[in-house]
C-alpha positions in Angstrom: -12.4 -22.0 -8.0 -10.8 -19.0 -6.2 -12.3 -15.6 -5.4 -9.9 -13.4 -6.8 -8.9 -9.7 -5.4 -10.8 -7.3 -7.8 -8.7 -4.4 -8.9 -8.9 -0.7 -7.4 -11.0 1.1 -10.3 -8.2 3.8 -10.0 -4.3 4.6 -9.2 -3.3 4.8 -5.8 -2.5 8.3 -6.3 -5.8 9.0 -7.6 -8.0 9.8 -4.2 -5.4 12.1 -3.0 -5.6 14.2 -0.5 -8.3 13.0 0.4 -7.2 9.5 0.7 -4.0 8.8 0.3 -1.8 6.8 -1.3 -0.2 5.2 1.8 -3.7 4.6 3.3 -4.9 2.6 0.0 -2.1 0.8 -0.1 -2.6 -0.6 3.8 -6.1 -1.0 3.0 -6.6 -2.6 -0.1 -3.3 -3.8 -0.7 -3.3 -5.4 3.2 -6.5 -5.9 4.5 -8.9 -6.2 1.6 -6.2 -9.0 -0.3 -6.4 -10.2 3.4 -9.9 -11.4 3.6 -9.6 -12.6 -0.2 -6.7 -14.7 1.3 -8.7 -16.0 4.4 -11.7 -16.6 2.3 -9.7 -18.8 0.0 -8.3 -20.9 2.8 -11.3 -21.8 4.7 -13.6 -22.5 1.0 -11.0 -24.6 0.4 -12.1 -28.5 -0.4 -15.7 -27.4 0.9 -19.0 -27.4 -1.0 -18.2 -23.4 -0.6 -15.4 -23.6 -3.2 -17.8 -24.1 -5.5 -19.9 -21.4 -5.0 -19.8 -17.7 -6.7 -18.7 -15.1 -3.6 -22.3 -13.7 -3.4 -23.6 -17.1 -2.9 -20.9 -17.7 -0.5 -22.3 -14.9 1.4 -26.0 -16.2 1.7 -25.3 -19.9 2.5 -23.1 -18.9 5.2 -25.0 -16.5 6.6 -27.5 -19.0 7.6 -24.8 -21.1 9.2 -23.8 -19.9 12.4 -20.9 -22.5 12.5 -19.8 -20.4 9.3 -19.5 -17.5 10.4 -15.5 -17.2 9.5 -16.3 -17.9 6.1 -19.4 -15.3 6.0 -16.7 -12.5 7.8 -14.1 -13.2 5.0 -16.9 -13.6 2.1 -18.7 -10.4 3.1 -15.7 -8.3 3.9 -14.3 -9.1 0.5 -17.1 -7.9 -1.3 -18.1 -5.0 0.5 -14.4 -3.6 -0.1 -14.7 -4.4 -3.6 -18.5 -2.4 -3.8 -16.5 0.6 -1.6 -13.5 1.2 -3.6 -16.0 1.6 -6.3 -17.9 4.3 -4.6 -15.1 6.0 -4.7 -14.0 8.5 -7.8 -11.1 10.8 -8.6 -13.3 12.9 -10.5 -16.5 12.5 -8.2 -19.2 14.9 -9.2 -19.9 17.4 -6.1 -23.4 16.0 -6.4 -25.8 13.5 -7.7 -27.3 13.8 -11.3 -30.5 15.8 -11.2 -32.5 12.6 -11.3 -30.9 10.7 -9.0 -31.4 14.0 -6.5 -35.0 14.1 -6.7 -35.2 10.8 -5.7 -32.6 11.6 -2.5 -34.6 14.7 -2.0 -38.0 12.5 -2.1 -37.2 10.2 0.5 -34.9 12.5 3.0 -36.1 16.0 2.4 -33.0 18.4 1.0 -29.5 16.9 -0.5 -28.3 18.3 2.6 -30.7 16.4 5.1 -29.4 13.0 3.4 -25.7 13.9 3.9 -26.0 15.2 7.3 -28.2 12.2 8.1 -25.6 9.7 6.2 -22.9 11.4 8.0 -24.3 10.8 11.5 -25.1 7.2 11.0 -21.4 7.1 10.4 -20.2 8.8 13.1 -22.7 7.2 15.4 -22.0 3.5 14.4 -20.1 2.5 17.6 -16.7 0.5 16.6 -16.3 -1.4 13.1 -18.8 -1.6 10.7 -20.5 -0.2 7.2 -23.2 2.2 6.5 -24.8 1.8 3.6 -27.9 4.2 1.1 -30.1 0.7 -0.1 -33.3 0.5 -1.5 -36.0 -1.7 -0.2 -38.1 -4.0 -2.0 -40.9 -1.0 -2.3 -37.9 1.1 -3.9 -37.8 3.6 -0.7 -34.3 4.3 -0.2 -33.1 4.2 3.5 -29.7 4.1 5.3 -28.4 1.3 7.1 -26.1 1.1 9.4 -24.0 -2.4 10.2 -21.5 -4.0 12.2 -18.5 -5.5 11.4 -18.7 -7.8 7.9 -22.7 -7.2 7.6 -24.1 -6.8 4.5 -27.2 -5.7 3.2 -28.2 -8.1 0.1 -28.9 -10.6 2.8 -31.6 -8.6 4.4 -33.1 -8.4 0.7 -31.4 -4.9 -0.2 -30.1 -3.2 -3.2 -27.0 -1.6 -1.9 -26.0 1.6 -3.8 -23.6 4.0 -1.3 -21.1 2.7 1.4 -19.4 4.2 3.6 -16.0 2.2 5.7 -15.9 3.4 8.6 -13.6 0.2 10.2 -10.7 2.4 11.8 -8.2 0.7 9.6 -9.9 2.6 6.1 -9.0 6.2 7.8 -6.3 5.8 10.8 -2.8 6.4 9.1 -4.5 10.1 7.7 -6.6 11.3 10.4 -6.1 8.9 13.1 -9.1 8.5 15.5 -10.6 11.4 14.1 -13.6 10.0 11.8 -15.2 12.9 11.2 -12.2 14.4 9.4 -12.5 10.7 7.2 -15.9 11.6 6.7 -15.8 15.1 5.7 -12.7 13.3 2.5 -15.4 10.6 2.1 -18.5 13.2 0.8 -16.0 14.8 -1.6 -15.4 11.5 -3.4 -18.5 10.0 -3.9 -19.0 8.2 -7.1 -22.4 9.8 -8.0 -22.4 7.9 -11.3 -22.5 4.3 -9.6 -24.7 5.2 -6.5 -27.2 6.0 -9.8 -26.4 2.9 -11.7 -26.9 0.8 -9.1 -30.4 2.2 -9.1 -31.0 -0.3 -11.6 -30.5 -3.5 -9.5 -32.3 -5.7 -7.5 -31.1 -7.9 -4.5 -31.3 -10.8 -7.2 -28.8 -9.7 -9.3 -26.2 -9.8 -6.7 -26.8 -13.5 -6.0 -26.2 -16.4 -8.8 -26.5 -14.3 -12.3 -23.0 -12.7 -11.2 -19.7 -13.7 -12.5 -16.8 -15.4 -9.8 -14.7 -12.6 -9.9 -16.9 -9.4 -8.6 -15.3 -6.5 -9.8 -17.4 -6.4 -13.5 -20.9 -5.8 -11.2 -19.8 -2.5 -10.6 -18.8 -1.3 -14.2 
């Protein structure tokens, strides 16, 4: 059963200028169909190939000989929870709700996004940063390397941020800041909220093979 590349929730054209078209096309189109391709190859004729991508993601996590497989798994569905952070017609700001709960864990909306915004700049080389909510529904940011993900610490994931050097290079180079200043204007506000709702359980078995209907 293949794990299939879920659709952008929006044109190419959409994010623009803040992303642009060319860059969406190189990183969905390229790299994110990429690891959906890799993924398929190495599940192939394994016990994986069997398995719902979530699921994927866990077992091979504890397999160190797996690691390829958890890269590819993880990769794939973090790009698929990213592009749905992302709106054309992003809000400037959370929904009042959803802000007193920001404000009650990091002090001001400000404070969070200038404390979001440093774990992004700070993470040295590839990797996510993520808004999830522990177990005792505190929110906290999270910053990962490379493919990590944060359902397998036990996490509700419900804001990333990309900040591999392929999601931002062909508009502002090496300049990530510049990336991240685009990023906080594009924030789906709406899904960080509904995403609320969830608990690290419903990203495992409940979910359906291909991953893009979680996010709607």
């Amino acid at each position: 059963m293949a794990i299939q590349l879920s659709p952008l929730p929006y044109e190419y054209k959409d994010l623009e200028p803040h992303l642009s078209e060319e860059t969406l096309l190189f990183h969905y189109g390229k790299h994110h169909a990429e690891y959906v391709d890799n993924l398929n190859s190495l599940i192939r004729n394994t016990f994986y190939d069997k398995l719902l991508l979530e699921e994927i993601i866990f077992e091979s996590a504890q397999n160190p000989g797996d690691k390829k497989i958890f890269n590819n798994a993880a990769q794939a569905w973090n790009h698929t929870f990213y592009w749905n952070c992302l709106s054309a017609k992003a809000n400037p700001e959370p929904s009042r709700d959803l802000l007193v709960l920001i404000e009650k864990h990091f002090g001001k909306f400000k404070s969070f996004q200038d404390q979001f915004t440093t774990a992004c700049q700070d993470l040295f080389g590839s990797g996510w940063v993520w808004l999830v909510k522990d177990s005792d529904e505190k929110l906290s940011i999270m910053p990962l390397e490379n493919a990590e993900n944060p359902i397998v610490f036990g996490k509700t994931p419900l804001l990333v941020c990309d900040v591999w050097e392929h999601s931002y290079y062909l508009d502002h180079q090496n300049k990530r800041s510049e990336y991240l200043k685009c990023f906080t204007k594009i924030i789906n506000w709406n899904f960080v909220e509904h995403n609320l709702q969830k608990s690290p359980s419903i990203f495992h078995i409940s979910e359906p093979q291909n991953i893009s209907n979680i996010y709607h």
